[in-house]
Residue frames as a rotation matrix with the C-alpha (Angstrom) as fourth column:
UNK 1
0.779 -0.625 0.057 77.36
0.301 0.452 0.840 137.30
-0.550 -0.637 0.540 110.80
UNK 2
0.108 -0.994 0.029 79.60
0.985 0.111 0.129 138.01
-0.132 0.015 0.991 108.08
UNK 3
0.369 0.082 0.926 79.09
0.357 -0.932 -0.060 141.52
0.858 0.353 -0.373 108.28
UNK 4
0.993 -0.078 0.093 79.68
-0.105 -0.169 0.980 141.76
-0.061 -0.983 -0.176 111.83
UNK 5
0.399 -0.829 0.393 83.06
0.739 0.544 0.397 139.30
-0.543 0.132 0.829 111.19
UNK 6
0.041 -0.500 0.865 83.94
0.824 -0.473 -0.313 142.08
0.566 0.725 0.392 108.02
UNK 7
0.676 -0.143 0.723 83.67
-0.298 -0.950 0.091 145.07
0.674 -0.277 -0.685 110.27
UNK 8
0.961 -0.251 0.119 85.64
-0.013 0.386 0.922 143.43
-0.277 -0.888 0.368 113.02
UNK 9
0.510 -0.860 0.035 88.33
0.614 0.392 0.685 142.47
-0.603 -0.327 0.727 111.14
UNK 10
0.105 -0.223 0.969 88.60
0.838 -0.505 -0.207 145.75
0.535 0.834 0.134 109.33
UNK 11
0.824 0.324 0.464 88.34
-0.186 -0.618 0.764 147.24
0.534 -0.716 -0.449 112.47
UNK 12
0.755 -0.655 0.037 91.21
-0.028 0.025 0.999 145.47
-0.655 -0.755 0.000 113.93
UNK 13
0.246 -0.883 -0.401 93.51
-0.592 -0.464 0.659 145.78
-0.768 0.075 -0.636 110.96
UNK 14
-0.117 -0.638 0.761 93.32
-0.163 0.769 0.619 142.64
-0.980 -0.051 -0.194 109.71
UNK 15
0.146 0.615 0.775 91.43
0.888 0.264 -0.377 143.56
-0.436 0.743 -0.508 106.50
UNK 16
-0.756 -0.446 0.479 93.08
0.651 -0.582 0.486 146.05
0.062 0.680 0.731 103.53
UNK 17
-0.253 0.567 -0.784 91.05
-0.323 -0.813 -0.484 149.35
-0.912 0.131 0.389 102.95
UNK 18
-0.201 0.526 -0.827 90.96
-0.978 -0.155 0.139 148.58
-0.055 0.836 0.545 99.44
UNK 19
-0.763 0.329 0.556 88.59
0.368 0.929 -0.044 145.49
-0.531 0.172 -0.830 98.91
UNK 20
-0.889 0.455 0.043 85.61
0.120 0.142 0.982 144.20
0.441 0.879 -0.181 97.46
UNK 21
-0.075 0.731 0.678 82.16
-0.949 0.156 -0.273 143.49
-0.306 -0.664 0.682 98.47
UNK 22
-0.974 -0.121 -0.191 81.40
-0.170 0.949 0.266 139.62
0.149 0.291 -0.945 98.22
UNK 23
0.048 0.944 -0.327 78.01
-0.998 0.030 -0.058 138.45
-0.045 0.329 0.943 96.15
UNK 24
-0.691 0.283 0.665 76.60
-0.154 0.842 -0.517 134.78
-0.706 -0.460 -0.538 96.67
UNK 25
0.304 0.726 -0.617 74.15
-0.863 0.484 0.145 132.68
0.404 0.488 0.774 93.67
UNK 26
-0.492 -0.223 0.842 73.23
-0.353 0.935 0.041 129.47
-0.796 -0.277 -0.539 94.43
UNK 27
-0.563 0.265 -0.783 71.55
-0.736 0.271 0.621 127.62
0.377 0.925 0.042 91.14
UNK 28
0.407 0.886 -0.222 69.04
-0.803 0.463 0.375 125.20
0.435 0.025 0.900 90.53
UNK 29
0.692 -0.254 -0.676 71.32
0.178 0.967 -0.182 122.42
0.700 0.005 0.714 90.86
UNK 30
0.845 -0.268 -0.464 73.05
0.491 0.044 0.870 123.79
-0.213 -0.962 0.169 94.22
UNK 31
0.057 -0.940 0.337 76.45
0.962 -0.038 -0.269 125.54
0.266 0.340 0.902 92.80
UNK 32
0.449 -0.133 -0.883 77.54
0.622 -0.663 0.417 127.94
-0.641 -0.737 -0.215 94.86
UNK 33
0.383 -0.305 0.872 78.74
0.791 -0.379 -0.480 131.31
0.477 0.874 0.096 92.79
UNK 34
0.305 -0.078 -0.949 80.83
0.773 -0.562 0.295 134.24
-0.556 -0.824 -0.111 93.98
UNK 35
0.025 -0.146 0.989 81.43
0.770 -0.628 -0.112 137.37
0.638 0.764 0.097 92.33
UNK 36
-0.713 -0.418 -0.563 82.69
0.672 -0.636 -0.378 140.85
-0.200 -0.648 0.735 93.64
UNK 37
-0.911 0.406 -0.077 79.53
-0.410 -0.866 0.285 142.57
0.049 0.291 0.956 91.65
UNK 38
0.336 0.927 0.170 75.48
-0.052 0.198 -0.979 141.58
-0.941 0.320 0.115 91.51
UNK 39
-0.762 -0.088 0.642 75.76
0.318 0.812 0.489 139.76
-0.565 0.577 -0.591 88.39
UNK 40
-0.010 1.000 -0.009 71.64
-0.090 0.008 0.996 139.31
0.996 0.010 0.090 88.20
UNK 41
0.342 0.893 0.294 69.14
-0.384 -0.153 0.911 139.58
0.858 -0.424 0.290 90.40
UNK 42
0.786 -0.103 -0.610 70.06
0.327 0.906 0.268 136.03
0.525 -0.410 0.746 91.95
UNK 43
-0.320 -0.933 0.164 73.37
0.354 -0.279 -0.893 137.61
0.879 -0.227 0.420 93.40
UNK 44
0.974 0.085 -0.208 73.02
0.223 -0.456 0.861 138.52
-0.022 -0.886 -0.464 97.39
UNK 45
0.196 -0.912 0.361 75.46
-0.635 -0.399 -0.661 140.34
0.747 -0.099 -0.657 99.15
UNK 46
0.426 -0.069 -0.902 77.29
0.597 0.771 0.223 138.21
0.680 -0.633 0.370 101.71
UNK 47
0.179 -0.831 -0.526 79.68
0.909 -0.065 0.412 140.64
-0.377 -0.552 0.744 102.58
UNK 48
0.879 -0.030 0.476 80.31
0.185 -0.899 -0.398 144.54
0.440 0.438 -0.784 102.22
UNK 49
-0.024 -0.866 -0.499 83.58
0.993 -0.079 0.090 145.53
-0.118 -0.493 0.862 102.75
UNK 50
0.500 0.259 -0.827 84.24
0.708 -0.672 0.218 148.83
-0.499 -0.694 -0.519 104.14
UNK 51
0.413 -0.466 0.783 85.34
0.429 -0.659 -0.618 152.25
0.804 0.591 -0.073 101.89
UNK 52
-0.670 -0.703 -0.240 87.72
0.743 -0.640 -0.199 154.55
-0.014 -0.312 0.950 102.91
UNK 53
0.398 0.917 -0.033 85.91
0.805 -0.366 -0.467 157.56
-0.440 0.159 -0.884 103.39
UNK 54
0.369 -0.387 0.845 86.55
0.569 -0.625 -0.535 160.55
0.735 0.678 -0.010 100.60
UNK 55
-0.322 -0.629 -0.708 89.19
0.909 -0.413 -0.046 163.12
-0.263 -0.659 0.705 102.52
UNK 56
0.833 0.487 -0.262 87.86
0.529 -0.841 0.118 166.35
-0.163 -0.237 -0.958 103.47
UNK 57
0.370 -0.865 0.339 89.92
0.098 -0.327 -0.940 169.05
0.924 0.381 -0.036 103.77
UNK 58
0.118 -0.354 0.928 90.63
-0.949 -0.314 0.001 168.42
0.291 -0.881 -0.373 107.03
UNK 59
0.754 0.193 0.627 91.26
-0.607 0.569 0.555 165.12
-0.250 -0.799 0.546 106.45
UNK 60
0.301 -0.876 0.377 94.72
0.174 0.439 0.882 162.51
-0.938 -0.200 0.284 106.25
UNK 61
0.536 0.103 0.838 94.84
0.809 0.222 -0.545 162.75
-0.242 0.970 0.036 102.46
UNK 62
0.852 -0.372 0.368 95.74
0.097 -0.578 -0.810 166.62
0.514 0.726 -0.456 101.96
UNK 63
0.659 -0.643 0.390 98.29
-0.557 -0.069 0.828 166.33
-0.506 -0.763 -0.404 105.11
UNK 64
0.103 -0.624 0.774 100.19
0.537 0.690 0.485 163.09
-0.837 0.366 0.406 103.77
UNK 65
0.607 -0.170 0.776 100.14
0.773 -0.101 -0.627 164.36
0.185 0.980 0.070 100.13
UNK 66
0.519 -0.582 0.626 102.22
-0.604 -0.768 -0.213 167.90
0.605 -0.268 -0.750 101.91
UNK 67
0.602 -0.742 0.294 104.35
-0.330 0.104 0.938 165.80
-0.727 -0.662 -0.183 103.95
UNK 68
0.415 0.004 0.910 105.44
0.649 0.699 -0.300 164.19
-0.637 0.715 0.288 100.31
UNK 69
0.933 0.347 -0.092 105.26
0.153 -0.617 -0.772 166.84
-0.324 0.706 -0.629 98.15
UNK 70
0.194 -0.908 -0.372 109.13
-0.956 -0.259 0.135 167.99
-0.219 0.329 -0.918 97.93
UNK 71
-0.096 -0.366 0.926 109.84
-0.214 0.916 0.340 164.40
-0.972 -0.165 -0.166 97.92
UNK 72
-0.007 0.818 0.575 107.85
0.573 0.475 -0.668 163.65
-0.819 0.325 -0.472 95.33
UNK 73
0.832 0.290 0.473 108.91
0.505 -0.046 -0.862 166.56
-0.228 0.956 -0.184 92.87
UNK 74
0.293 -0.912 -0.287 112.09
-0.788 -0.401 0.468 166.10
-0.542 0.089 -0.836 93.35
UNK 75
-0.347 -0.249 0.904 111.82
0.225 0.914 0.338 162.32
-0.911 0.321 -0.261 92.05
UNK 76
0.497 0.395 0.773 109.81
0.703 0.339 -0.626 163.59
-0.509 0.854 -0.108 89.18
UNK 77
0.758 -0.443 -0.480 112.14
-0.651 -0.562 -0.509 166.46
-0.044 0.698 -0.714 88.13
UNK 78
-0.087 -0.817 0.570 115.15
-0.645 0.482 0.593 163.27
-0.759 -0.316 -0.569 88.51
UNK 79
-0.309 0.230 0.923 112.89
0.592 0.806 -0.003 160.87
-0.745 0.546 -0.385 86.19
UNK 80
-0.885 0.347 -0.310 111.73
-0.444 -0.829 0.340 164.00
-0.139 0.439 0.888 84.11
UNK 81
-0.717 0.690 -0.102 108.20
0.634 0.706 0.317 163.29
0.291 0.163 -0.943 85.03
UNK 82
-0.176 0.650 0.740 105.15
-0.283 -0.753 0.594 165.45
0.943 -0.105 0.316 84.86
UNK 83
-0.985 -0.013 0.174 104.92
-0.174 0.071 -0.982 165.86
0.001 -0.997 -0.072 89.44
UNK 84
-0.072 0.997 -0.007 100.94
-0.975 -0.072 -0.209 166.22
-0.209 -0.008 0.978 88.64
UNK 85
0.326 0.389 -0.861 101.06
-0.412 0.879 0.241 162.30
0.851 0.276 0.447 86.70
UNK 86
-0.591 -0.540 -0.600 103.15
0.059 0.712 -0.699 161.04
0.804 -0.449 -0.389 90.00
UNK 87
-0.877 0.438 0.198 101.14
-0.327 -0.241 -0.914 162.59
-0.352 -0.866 0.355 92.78
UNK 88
0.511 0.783 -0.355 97.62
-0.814 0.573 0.091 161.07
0.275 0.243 0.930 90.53
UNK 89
0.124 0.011 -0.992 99.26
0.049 0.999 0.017 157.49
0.991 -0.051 0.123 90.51
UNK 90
-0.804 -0.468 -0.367 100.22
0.118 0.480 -0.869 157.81
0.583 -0.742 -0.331 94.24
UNK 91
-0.117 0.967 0.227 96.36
-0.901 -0.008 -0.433 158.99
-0.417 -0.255 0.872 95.45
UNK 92
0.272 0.708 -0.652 94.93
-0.852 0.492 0.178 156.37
0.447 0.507 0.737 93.20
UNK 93
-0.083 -0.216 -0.973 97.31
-0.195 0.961 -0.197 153.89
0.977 0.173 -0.121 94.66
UNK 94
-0.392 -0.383 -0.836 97.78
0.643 0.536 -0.547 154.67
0.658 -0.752 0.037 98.16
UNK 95
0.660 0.722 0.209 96.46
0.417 -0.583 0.697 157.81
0.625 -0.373 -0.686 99.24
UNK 96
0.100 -0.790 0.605 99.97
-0.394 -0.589 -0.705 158.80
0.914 -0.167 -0.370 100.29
UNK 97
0.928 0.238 0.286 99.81
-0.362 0.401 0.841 156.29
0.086 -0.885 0.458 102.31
UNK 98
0.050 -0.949 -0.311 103.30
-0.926 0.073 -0.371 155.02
0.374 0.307 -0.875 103.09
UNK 99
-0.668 -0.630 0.397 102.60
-0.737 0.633 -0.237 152.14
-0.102 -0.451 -0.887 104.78
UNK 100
0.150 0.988 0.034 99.94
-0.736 0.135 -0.664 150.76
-0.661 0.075 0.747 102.70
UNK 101
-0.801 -0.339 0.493 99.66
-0.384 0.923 0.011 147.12
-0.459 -0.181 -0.870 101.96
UNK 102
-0.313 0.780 -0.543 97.56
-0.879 -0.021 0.476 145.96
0.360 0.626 0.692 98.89
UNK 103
0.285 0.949 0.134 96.06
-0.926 0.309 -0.217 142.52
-0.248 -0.062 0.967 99.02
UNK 104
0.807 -0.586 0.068 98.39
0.402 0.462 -0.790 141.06
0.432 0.665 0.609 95.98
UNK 105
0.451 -0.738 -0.502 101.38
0.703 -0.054 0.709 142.47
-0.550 -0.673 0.495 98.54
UNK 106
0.322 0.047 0.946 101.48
0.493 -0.861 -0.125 145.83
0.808 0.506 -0.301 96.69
UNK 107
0.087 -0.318 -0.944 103.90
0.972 -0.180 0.151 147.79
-0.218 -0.931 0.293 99.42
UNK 108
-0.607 -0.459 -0.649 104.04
0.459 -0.869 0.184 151.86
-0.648 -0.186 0.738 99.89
UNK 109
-0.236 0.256 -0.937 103.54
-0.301 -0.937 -0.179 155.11
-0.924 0.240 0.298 98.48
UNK 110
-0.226 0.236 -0.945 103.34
-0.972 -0.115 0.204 153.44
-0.061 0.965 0.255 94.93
UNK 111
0.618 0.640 0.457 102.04
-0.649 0.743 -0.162 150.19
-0.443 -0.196 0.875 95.88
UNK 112
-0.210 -0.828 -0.519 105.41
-0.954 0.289 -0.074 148.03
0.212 0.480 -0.851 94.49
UNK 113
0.911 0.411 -0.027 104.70
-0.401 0.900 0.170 144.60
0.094 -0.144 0.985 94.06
UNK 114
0.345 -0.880 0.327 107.92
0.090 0.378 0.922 142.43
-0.934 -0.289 0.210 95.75
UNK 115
0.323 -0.535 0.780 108.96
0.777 0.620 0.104 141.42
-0.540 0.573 0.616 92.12
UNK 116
0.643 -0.140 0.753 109.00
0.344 -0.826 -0.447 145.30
0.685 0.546 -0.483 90.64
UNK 117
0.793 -0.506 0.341 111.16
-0.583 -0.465 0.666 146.48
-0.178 -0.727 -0.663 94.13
UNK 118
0.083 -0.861 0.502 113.61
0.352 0.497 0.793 143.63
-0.932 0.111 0.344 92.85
UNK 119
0.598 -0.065 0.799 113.39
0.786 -0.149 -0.600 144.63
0.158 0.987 -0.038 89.41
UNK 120
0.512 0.043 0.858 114.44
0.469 -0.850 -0.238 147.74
0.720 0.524 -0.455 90.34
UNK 121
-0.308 -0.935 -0.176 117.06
0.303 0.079 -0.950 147.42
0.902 -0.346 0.259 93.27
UNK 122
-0.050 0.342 0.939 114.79
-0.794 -0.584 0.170 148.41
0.606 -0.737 0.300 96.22
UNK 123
-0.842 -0.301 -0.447 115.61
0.148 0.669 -0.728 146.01
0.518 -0.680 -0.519 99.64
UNK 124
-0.804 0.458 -0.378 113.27
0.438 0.027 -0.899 147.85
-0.402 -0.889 -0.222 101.85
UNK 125
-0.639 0.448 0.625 109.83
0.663 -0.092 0.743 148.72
0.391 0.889 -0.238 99.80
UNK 126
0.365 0.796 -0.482 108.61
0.931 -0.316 0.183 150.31
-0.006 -0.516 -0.857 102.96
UNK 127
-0.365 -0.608 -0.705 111.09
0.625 -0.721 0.298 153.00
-0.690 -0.332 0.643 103.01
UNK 128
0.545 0.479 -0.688 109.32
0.066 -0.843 -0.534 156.53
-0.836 0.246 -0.491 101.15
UNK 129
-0.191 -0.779 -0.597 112.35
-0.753 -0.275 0.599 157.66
-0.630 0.563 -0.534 99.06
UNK 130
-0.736 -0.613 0.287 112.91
-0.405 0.738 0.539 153.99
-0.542 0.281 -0.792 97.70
UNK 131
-0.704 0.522 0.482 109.47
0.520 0.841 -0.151 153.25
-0.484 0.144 -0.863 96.87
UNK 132
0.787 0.429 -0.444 108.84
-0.116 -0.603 -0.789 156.45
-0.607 0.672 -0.424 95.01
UNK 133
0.129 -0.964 -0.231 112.21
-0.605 -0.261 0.752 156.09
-0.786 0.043 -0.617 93.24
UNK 134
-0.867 -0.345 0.360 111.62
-0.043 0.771 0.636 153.09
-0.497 0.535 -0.683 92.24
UNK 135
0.007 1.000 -0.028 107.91
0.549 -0.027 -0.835 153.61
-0.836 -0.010 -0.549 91.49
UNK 136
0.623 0.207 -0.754 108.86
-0.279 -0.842 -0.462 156.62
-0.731 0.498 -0.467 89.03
UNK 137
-0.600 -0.619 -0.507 111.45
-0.734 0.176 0.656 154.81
-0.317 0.766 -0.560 87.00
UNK 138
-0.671 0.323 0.667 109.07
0.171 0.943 -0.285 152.23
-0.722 -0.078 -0.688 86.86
UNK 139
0.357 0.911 -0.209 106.54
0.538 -0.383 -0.751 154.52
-0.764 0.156 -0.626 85.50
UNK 140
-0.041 -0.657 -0.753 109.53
-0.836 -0.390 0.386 156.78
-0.548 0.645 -0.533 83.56
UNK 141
-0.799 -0.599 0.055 109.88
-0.345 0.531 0.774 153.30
-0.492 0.599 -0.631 81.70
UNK 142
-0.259 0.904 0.340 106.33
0.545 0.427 -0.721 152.72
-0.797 -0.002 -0.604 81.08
UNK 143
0.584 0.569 -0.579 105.67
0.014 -0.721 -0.693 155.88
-0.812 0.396 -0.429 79.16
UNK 144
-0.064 -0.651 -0.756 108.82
-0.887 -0.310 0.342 155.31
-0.457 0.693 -0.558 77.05
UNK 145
-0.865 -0.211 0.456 107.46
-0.037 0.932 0.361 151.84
-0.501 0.296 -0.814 76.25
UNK 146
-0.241 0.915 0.324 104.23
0.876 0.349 -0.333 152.86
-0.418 0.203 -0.885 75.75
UNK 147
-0.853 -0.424 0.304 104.06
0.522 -0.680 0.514 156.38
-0.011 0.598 0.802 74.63
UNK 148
-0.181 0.964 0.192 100.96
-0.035 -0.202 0.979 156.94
0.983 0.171 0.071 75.89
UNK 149
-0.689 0.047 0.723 99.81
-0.724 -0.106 -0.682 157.94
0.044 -0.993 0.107 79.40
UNK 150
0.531 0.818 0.224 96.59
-0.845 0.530 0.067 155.95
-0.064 -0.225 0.972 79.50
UNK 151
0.780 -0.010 -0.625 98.58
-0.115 0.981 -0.159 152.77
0.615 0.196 0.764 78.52
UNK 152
-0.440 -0.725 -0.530 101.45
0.163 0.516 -0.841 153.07
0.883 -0.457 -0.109 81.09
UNK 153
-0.385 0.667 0.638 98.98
-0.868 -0.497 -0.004 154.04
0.314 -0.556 0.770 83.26
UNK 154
0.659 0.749 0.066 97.19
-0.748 0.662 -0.049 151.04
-0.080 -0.017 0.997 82.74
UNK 155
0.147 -0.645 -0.750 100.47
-0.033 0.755 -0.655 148.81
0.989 0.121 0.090 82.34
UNK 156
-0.742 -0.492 0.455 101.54
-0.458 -0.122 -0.880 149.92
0.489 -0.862 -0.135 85.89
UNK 157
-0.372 0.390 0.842 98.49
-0.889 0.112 -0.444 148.73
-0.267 -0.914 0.305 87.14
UNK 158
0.817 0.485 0.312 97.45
-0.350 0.847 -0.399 145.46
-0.458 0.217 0.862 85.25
UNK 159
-0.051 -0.908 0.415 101.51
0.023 0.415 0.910 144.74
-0.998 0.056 0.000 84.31
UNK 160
-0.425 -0.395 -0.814 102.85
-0.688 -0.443 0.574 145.31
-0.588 0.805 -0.083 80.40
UNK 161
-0.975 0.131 0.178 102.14
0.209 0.805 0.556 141.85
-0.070 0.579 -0.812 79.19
UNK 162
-0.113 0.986 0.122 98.22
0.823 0.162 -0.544 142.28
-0.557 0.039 -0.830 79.74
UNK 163
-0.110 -0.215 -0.970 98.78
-0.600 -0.764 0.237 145.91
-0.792 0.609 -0.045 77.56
UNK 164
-0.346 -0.928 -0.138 100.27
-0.709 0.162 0.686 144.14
-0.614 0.335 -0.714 75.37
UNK 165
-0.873 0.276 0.402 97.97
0.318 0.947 0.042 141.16
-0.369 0.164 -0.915 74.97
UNK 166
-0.096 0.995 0.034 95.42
0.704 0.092 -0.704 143.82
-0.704 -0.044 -0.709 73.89
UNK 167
0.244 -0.343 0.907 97.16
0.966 0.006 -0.258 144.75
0.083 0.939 0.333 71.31
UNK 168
-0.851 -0.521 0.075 98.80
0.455 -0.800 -0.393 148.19
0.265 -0.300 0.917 73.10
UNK 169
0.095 0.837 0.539 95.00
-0.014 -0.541 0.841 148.84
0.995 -0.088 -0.040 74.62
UNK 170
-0.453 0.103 0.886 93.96
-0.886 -0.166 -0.434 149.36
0.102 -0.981 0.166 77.91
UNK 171
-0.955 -0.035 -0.296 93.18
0.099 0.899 -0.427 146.00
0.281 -0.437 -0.854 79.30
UNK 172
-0.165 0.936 0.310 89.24
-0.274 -0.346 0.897 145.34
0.947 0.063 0.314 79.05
UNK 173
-0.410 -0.109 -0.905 89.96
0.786 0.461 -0.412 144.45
0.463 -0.880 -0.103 83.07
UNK 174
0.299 0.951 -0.075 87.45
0.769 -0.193 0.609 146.19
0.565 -0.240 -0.789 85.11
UNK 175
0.512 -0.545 -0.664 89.74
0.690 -0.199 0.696 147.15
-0.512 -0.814 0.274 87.76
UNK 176
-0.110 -0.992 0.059 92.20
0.902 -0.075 0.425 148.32
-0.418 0.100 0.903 85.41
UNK 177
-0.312 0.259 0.914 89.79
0.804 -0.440 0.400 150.59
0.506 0.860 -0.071 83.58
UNK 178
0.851 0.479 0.217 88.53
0.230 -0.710 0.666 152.26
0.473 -0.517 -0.714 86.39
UNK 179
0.073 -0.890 -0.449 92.43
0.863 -0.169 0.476 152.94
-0.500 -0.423 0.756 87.88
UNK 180
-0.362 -0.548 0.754 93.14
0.930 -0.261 0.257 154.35
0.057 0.795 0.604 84.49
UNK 181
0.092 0.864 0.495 90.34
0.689 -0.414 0.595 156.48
0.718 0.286 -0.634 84.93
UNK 182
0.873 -0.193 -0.447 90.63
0.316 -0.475 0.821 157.41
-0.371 -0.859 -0.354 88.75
UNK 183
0.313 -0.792 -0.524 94.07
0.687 -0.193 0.701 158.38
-0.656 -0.579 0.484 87.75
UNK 184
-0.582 -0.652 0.486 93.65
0.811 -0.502 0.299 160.48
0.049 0.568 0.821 85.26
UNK 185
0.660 0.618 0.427 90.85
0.353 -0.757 0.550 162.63
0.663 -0.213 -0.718 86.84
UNK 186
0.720 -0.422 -0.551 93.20
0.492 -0.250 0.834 163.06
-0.490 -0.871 0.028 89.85
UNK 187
-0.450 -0.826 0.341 96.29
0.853 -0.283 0.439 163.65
-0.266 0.488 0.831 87.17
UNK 188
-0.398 0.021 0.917 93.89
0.583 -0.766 0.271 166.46
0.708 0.643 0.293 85.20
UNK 189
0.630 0.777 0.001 92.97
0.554 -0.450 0.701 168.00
0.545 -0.441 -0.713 89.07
């Protein structure tokens, strides 16, 4: 059933591309457990949420990323950013999607969470321009706080304080490690 229920409502929209899958333990003593990975053994899936599949070349990925492109290195010659580190964070985040919509209300081409699009003077987070604009100063300020791709990398996607709180590391956050990653294979392709 809830597989049926996940394809349905991923089918009608109502469910993000990026998710999880959802694992189920019950214990000896009845306590229900939920986790996004198999744990142990004990761990069922309950739920599989659906991947994007990998873009071909013939498929939405190298189109969007060329309808961008000038866009996109004209903001980074504006923020003097390397166009290769902006076009990795915007695959990793959106797939050049412009009207992608995280979970945590991550909007656009760089996935702006409401409070960074106010930080940074953007009204309409759906609008392209504005939400790479702001997305690259965001990212222009990251690298000059951090001095280090991998760590504004990894700030942009798990937020400075959590950097920070690991003493200027990457954030031992699962998610965050594998971003860092995904975006710097895409950055060194």
């Amino acid at each position: 059933m809830w597989r049926r229920l996940g394809w349905l409502l991923w089918l009608t929209g109502w469910v993000p591309v990026a998710g999880a899958d959802v694992y189920k333990y019950v214990d000896a003593n009845g306590r229900v457990y939920y986790a996004d990975e198999r744990k142990h053994p004990g761990y069922r899936l309950i739920i599989r949420t659906p991947r994007p599949r990998p873009a071909s070349g013939g498929g939405m990925l190298p189109r969007r990323r060329s309808r961008f492109a000038p866009l996109i290195e004209q903001v980074a010659k504006k923020y003097a950013l390397d166009p290769r580190l902006l076009h990795a964070v915007i695959r990793a985040e959106s797939a050049y999607d412009p009207k992608a919509v995280s979970p945590k209300g991550a909007v656009g081409l760089m996935q702006l969470l409401p409070r960074t699009a106010r930080r940074y003077g953007i009204d309409d987070p759906r609008d392209p321009k504005a939400n790479l604009e702001a997305g690259a100063r965001y990212l222009r300020d990251l690298l000059r706080r951090f001095k280090d791709v991998r760590l504004a990398v990894a700030a942009y996607n798990a937020g400075e304080a959590a950097v920070e709180k690991y003493g200027n590391r990457i954030p031992p956050y699962r998610e965050t490690r594998r971003y860092v990653a995904r975006v710097m294979q895409f950055y060194g392709s």
